[in-house]
C-alpha positions as CSV (number, residue, x, y, z in Angstrom):
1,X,82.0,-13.2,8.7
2,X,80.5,-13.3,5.4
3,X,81.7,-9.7,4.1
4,X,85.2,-11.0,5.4
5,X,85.1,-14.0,3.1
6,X,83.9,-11.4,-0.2
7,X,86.6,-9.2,1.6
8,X,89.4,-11.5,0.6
9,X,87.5,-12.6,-2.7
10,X,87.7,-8.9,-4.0
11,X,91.7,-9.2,-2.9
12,X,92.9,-12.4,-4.5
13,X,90.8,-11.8,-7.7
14,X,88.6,-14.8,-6.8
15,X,86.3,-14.2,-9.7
16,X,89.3,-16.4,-11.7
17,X,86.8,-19.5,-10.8
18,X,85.2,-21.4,-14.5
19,X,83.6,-19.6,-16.7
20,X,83.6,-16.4,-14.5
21,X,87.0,-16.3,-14.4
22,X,89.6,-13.0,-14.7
23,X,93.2,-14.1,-16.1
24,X,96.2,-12.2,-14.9
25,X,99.6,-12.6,-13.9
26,X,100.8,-12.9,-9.9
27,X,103.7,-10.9,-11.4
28,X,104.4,-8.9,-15.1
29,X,107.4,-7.4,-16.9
30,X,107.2,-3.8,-17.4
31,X,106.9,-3.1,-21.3
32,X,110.6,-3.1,-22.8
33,X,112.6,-3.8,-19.4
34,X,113.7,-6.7,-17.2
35,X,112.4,-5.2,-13.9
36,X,109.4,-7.8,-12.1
37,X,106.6,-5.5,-11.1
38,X,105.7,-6.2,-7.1
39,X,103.1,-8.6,-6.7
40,X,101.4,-5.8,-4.2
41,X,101.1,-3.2,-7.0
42,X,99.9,-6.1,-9.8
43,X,97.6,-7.3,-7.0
44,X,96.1,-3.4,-6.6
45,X,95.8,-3.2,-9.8
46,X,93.5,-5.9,-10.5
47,X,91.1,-4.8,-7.7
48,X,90.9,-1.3,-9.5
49,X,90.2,-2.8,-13.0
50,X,88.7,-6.1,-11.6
51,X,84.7,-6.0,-10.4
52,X,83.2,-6.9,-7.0
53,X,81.9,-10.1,-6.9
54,X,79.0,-9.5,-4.1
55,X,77.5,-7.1,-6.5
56,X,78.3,-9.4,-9.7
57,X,77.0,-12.7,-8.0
58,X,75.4,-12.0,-4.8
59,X,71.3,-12.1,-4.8
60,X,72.1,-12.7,-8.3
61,X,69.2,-14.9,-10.2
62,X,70.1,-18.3,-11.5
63,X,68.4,-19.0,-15.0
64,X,68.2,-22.6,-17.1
65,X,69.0,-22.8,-20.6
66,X,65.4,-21.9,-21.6
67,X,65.5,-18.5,-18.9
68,X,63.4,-19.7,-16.3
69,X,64.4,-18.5,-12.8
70,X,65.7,-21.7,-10.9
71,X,67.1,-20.0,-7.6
72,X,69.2,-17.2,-6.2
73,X,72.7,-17.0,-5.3
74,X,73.0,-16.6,-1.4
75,X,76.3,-17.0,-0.5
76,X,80.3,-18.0,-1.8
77,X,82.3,-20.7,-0.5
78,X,85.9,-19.6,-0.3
79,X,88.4,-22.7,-0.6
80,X,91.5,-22.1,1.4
81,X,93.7,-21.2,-1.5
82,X,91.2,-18.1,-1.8
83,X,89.0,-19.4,-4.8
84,X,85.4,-19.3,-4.8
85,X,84.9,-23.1,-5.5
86,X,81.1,-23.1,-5.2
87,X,77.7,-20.8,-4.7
88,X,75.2,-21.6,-2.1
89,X,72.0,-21.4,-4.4
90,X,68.6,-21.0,-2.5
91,X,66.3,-23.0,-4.9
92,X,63.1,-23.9,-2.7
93,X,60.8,-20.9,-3.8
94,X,61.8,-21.3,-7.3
95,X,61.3,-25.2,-7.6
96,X,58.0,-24.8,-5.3
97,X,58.8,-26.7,-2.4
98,X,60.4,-25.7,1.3
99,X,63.8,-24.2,2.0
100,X,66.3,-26.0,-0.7
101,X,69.7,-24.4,-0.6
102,X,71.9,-25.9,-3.2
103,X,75.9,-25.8,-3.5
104,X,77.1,-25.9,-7.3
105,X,80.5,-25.3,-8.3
106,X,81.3,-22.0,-9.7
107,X,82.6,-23.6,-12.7
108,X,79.0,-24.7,-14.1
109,X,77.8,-20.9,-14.1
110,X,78.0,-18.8,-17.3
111,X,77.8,-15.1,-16.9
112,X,75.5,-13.8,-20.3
113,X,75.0,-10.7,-20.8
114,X,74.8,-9.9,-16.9
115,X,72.6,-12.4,-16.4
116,X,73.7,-16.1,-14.4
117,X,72.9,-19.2,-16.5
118,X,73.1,-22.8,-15.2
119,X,73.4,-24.5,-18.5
120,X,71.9,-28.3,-18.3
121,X,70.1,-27.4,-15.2
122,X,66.0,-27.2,-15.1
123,X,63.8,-27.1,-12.0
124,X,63.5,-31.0,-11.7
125,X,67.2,-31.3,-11.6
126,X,67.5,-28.4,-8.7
127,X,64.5,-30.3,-7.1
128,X,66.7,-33.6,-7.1
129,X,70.2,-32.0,-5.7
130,X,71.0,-33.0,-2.0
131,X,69.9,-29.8,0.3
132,X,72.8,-27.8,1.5
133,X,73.9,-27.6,5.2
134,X,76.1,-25.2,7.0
135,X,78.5,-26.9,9.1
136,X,78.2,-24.1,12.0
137,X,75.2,-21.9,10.7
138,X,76.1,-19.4,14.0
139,X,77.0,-16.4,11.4
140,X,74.0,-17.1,9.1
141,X,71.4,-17.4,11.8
142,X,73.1,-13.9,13.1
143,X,72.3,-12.3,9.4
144,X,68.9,-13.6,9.5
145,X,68.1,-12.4,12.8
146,X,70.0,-9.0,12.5
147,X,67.5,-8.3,9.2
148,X,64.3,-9.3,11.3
149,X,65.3,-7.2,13.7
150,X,65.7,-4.1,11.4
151,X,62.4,-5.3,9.7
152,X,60.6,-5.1,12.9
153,X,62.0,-1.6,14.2
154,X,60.9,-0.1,10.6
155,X,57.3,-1.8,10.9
156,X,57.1,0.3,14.5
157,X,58.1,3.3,13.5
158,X,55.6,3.1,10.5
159,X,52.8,2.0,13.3
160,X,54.0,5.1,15.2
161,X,53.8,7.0,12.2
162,X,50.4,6.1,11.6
163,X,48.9,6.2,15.0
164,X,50.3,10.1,14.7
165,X,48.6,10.7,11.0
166,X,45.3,9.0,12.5
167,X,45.1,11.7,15.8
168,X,45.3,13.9,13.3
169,X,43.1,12.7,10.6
170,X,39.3,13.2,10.4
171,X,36.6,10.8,11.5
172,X,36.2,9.4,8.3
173,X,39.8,9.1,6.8
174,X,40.5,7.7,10.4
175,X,38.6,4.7,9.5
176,X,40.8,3.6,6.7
177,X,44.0,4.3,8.7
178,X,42.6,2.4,11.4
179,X,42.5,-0.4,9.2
180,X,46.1,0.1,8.1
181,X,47.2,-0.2,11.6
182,X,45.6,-3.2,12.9
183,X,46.6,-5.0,9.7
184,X,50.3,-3.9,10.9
185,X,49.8,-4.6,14.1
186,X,48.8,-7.8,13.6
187,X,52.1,-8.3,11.3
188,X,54.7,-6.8,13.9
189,X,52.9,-9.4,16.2
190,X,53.3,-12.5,13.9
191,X,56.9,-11.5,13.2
192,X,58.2,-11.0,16.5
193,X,56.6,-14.2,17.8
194,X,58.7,-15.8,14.8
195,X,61.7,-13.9,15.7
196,X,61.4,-15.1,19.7
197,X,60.9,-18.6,18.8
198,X,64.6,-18.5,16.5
199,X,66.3,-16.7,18.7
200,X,65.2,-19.2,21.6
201,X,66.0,-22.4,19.1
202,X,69.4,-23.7,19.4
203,X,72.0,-23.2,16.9
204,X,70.9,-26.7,14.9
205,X,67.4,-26.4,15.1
206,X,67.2,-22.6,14.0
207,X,66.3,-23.4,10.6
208,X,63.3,-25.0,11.4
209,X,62.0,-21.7,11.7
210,X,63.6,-19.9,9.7
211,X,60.8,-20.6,6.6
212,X,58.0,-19.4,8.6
213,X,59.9,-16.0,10.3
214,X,60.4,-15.2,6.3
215,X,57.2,-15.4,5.7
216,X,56.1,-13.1,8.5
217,X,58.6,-10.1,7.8
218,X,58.1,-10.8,3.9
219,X,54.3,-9.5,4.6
220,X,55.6,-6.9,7.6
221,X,57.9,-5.1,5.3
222,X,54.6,-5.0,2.5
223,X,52.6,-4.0,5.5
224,X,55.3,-1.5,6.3
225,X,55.9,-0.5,2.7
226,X,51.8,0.6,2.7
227,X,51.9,1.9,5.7
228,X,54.9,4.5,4.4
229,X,53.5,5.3,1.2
């Protein structure tokens, strides 16, 4: 659902939102004629020489005025005349408390230098901005499950990969990978408890979880990471 929405983004040159904005025409004269170029070719062309706005604003970092880090861009909400009206900040970890997603309008971004600024905002004034809520969080929930998942095959094929260097390994360096193993065992546990519990949670009380579940694959994918080299 969500690469649908960037999908028609990227098409209707969506980045022509506030200060992120792209002018051009729906239509254009060609140079010393009368003839009015198709709308089709005008549109392609703008793709080709516009820029994708998942990689120019998705998991982008949000900065204040002074260049603190005050959240992360998490998702676009697409009005139904096909402009991005607002970004779906996730603030919590940034403004140290829980889960606080955030929608601000588009318009009160700056793009400097590649790098997102909020001007006016600080942490305080993140802190204090009503929580967002998905009105049917069905996709989300799927996208947050779908990368548990994936986490938790990767952590047990690095626990099979480790149980097959430690048959092989002597007694001594068996010890330390032995270590390595129950630590990531005890990681793939925690997460897939976390990941049974969401997946068992109905669709308005998934997020209640969701905190803890990131948590768990957070430290299975450094446990993973170790494990891999």
């Amino acid at each position: 659902m969500k690469m649908n929405r960037l999908r028609a983004v990227a098409i209707a040159s969506l980045a022509a939102a506030g200060a992120l904005c792209m002018a051009g025409p729906a239509g254009a004269q060609v140079a010393g004629g009368s003839t009015t170029v198709d709308t089709r070719v005008v549109a392609s062309t703008r793709i080709a020489m516009g820029w994708s706005v998942k990689r120019t604003l998705m998991g982008k970092t949000v900065h204040d005025d002074a260049g603190r880090k005050v959240g992360r861009v998490d998702d676009l909400i697409v009005a139904p005349d096909g402009s991005v009206s607002y970004v779906i900040i996730g603030a919590g970890g940034f403004v140290g408390i829980g889960r606080h997603d955030v929608a601000v309008p588009v318009a009160q971004l700056r793009d400097t230098g590649g790098k997102l600024v909020m001007p006016g905002a600080t942490r305080d004034t993140i802190r204090q901005l009503p929580e967002f809520v998905y009105a049917t969080d069905t996709g989300r929930r799927d996208a947050f499950v779908a990368a548990a998942d994936d986490d938790i095959a990767r952590g047990k094929a690095a626990l099979e990969g480790l149980e097959r260097k430690a048959g092989a390994a002597s007694a001594e360096a068996r010890q330390t990978i032995d270590l390595d193993i129950a630590s990531l065992q005890s990681e793939l546990k925690s997460a897939e408890a976390g990941l049974a519990a969401m997946k068992q949670a109905t669709a308005v009380r998934w997020r209640e979880f969701e905190a803890d579940l990131d948590t768990a694959t957070a430290r299975l994918r450094k446990a993973t990471g170790k494990a891999t080299g």
